[in-house]
C-alpha positions in Angstrom: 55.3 27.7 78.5 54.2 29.5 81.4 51.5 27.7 82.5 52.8 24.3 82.0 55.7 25.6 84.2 52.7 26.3 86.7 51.2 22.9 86.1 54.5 21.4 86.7 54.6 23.0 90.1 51.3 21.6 90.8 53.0 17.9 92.1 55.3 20.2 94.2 54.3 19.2 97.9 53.0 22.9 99.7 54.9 23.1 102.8 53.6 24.9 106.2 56.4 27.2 106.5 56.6 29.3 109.7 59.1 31.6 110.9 61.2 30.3 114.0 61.7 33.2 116.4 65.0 31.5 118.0 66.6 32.3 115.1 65.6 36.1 114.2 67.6 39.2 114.8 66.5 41.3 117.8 64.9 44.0 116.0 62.5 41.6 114.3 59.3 40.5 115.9 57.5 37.3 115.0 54.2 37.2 115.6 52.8 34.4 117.9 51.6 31.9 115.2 55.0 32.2 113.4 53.5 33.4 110.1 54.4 37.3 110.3 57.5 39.1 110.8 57.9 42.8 110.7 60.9 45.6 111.8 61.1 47.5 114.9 63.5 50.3 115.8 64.2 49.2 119.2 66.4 45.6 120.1 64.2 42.7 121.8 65.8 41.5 124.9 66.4 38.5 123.8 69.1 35.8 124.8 71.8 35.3 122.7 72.1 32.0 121.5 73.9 30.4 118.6 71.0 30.1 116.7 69.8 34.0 116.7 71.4 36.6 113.8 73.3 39.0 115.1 74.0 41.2 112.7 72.1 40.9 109.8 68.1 41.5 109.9 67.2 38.0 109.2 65.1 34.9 110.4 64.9 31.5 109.4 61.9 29.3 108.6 61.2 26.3 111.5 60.9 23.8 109.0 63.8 22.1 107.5 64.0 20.1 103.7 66.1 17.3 103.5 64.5 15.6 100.9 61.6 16.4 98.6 59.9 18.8 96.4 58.6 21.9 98.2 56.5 24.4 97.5 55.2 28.0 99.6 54.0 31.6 98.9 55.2 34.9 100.9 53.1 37.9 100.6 55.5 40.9 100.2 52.8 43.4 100.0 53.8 46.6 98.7 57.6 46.5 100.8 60.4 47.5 99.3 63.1 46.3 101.3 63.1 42.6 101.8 64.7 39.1 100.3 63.7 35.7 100.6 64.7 32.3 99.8 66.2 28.9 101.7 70.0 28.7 103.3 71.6 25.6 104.7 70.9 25.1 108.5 74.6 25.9 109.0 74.6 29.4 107.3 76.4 31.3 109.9 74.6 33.6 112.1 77.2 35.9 113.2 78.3 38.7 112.0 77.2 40.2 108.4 75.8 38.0 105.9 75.6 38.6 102.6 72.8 36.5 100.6 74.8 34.7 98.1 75.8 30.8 97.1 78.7 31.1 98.7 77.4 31.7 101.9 74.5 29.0 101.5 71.5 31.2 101.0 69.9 30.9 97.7 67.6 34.1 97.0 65.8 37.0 95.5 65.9 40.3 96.9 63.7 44.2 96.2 66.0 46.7 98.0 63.6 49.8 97.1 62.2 50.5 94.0 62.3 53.5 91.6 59.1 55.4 90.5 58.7 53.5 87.1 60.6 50.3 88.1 61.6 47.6 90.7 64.8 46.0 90.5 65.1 42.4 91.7 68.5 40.7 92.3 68.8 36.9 92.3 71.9 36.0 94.1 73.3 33.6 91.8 77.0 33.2 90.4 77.1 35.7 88.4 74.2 37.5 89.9 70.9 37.9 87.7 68.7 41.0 87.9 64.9 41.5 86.7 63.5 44.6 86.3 60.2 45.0 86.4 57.2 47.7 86.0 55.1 45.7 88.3 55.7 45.1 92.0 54.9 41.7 92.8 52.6 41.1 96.0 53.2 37.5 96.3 56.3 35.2 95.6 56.8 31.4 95.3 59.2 29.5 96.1 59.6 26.4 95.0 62.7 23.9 96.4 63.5 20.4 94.8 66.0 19.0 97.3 67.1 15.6 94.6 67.7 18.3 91.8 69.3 20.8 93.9 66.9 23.5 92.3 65.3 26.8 93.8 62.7 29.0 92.0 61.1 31.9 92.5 57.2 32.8 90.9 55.1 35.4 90.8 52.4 33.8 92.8 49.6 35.9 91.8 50.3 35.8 88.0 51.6 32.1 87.7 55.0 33.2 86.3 58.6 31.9 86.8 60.6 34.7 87.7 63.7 33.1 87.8 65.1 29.5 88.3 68.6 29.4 89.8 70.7 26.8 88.0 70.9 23.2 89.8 73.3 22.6 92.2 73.8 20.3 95.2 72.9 20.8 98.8 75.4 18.6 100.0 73.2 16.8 102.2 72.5 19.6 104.4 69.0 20.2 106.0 67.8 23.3 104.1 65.9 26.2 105.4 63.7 29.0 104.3 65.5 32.3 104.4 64.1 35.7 105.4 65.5 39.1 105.6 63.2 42.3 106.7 64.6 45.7 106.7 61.7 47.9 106.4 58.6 45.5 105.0 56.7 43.2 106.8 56.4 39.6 105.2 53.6 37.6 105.8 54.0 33.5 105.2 50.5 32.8 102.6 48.6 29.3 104.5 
């Protein structure tokens, strides 16, 4: 079943996704070619526009989904503090945000991990947990705009992780999604 998930994913069109710095938090530091983003202690001056986070430790992908199936990898690495998925272009930038449907942000999310375990939240309605004995390096995600459906894979192993149920994006222009607390991501060409 696995596999012809994978093969399924196969006429999913891989996307160039790289990280637009307009949009990230001052403490986060995009690298020049827009495919790395790490943490520092110390706020960027940066000007404040409507576009930038304020708040919340997060950047948004340059590239925007309006229509189409979509496909990209993020190498996690061995972090432990990080989430990932796609919001709406209008998720609001000000002020805490909370990853959840509500809020536009479709997404999975390791906030540390134990010594035997790693526990990753979905933020779905009601929220879904896996917990795993394996950290995973590298995550898909995978975005059909027509069927309103985001998943997430374990890139290196060809597995689905999970699959949020399908919804609508009301016509909105669709995102990917970034938040780095203490791990740098790295955007897989």
């Amino acid at each position: 079943m696995e596999r012809e998930c994978w093969k399924w994913l196969l006429s999913y069109m891989k996307a160039n996704v790289t990280l637009d710095p307009d949009t990230a938090h001052p403490v986060l530091v995009v690298s020049e070619d827009g495919r790395n983003v790490s943490r520092t202690d110390v706020l960027q001056d940066l000007p404040e526009t409507p576009e930038r986070f304020d708040t919340s430790h997060c950047v948004l992908g340059s590239e925007g989904f309006s229509s189409g199936r979509h496909y990209w990898e993020v190498e996690v690495g061995n972090g432990k503090y990080w989430a990932l998925g796609v919001a709406k272009e209008s998720v609001r930038r000000k002020g805490r945000v909370s990853p959840s449907l509500e809020e536009g942000i479709w997404a999975m999310e390791l906030h540390g991990s134990k010594i035997k375990s790693s526990v990753y939240n979905f933020y779905a309605s009601p929220r879904a947990r896996l917990i795993s004995s394996w950290n995973f390096r590298r995550i898909g995600v995978s975005l059909d705009y027509e069927a309103g459906q985001v998943a997430f894979f374990d890139a290196d192993w060809k597995s689905v992780l999970y699959s949020f149920p399908p919804g609508s994006f009301s016509g909105e222009r669709i995102r990917p999604y970034f938040w780095v607390q203490g791990s740098p991501l790295r955007l897989c060409s």
